[in-house]
C-alpha positions in Angstrom: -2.7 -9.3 -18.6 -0.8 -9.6 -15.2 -2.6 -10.8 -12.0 -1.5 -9.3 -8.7 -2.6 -9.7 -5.4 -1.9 -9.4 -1.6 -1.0 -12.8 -0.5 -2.8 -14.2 2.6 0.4 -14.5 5.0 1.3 -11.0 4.4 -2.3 -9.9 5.8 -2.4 -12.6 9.1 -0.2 -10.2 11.2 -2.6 -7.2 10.5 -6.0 -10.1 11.3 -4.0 -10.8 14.2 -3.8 -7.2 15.3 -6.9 -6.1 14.8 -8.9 -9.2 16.6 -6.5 -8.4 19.6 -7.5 -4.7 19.4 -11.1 -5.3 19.3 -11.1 -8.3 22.0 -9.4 -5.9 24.1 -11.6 -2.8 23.3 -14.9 -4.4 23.0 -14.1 -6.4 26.0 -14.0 -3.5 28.5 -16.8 -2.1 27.0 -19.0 -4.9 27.9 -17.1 -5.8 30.8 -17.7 -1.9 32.3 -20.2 -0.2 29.8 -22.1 2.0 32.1 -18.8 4.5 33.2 -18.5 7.1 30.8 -14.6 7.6 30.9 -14.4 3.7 29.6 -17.1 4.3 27.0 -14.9 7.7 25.6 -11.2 5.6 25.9 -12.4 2.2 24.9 -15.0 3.4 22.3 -13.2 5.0 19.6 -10.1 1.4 20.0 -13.0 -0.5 19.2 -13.7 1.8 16.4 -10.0 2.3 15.2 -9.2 -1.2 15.2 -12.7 -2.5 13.7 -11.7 0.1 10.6 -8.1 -1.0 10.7 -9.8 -5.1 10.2 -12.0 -3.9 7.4 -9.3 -2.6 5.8 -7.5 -5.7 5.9 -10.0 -7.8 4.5 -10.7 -5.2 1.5 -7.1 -5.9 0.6 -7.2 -9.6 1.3 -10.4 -9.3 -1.6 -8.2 -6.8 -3.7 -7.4 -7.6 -6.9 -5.0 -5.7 -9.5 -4.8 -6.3 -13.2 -2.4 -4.8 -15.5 -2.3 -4.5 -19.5 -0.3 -2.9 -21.8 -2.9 0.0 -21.8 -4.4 0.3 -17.8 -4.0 -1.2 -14.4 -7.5 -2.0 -13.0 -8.7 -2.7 -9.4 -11.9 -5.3 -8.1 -12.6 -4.6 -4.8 -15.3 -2.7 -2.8 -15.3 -0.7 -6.2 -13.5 -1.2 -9.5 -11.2 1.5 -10.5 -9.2 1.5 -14.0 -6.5 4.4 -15.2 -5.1 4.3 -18.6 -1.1 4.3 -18.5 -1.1 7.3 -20.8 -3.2 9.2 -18.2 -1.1 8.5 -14.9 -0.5 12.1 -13.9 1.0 11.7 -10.6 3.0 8.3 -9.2 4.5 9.0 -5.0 6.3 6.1 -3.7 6.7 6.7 -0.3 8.2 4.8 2.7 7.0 4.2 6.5 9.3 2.9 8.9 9.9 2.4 12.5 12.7 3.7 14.3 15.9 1.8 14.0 17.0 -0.6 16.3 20.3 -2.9 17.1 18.5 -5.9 15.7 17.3 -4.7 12.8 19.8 -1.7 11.7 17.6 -0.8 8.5 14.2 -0.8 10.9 11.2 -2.1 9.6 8.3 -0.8 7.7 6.3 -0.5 5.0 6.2 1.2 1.2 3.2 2.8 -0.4 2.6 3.4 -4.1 0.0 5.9 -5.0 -0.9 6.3 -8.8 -3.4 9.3 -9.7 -5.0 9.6 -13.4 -8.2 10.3 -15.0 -9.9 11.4 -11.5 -8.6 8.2 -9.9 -6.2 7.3 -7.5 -4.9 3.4 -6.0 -2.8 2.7 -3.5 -0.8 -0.5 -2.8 1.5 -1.7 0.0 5.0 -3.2 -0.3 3.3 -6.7 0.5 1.3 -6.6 -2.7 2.9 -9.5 -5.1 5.1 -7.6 -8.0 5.3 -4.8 -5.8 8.8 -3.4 -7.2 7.2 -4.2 -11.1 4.0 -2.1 -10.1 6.6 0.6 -9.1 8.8 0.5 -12.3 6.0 0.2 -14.7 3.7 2.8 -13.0 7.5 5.5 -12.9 7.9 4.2 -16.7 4.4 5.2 -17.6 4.7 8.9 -15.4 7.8 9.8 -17.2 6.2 8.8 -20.9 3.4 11.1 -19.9 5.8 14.1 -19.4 5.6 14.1 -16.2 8.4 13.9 -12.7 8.9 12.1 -9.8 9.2 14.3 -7.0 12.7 13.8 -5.4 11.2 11.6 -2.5 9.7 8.9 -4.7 12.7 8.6 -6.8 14.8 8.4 -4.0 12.9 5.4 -2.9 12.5 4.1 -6.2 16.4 4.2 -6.2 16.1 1.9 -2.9 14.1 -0.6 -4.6 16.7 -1.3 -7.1 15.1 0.8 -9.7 16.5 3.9 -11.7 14.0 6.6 -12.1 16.3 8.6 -14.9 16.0 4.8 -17.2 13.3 4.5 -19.1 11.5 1.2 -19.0 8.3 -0.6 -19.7 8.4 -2.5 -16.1 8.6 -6.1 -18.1 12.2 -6.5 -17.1 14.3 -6.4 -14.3 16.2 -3.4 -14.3 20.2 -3.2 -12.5 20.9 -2.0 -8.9 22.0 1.6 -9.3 23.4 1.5 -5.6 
């Protein structure tokens, strides 16, 4: 079985964020509570960025488990899905615009995996992130399924060819 994880310093920007949203938001509102146009614009931050900090901490208490036959989730809830009932893998990137200092832009990739009337999601920051990736395309393909052209393409970016079959237990070549 193979632990994985979102380490804590890959979560402190998004803590960071969302105490600074909900100072800010939460602040006016006690600050000026009484005028409605501050409730309706100040409200929902407070809202937005109290979800966005709950989210955070549900994957800082994440854990991911893979075997030969499943991957498994703890959380909030646990969810398993046998490899030889993924029916659906998207990989799928989220970027910012590009920029002179940083010509590739930044962002973030999401994996989705959907089997057995389940579906997890991870981020790029999750440890073994481009293994979860391989193993997860590895076990679509198996299952007779396809990528769709997006997630292979990004796939491809990761350093990992869709078209080769693998288990995800080794570390496949750059096809770039």
């Amino acid at each position: 079985m193979k632990p994985f994880r979102y380490p804590p310093r890959a979560l402190l920007g998004d803590y960071l964020r969302s105490a600074a949203g909900l100072f800010v938001g939460l602040g006016v509102l006690i600050v000026a509570p009484t005028a409605p146009a501050v409730i309706v614009i100040f409200g929902p931050i407070a809202v937005l960025f109290g979800v966005f900090g709950l989210r955070t901490a549900h994957r800082h208490v994440l854990r991911v488990a893979v075997s030969d036959e499943a991957i498994a989730c703890r959380g909030a809830t646990t969810k398993i899905i046998p490899w030889r009932e993924i029916s659906a893998v998207k990989l799928r990137y989220f970027g910012s615009r590009k920029s002179k200092w940083r010509p590739l832009g930044s962002g973030f990739m999401q994996l989705t995996l959907k089997g057995k009337g389940t579906a997890m999601t991870f981020e790029s920051s999750i440890e073994g992130f481009e293994w979860l990736a391989a193993r997860a395309a590895a076990a679509l393909t198996a299952n007779g399924h396809s990528l769709d052209p997006a997630s292979a393409s990004n796939l491809i970016e990761l350093g990992i060819d869709p078209t080769v079959p693998s288990d995800g237990c080794d570390s496949p070549t750059n096809v770039l």
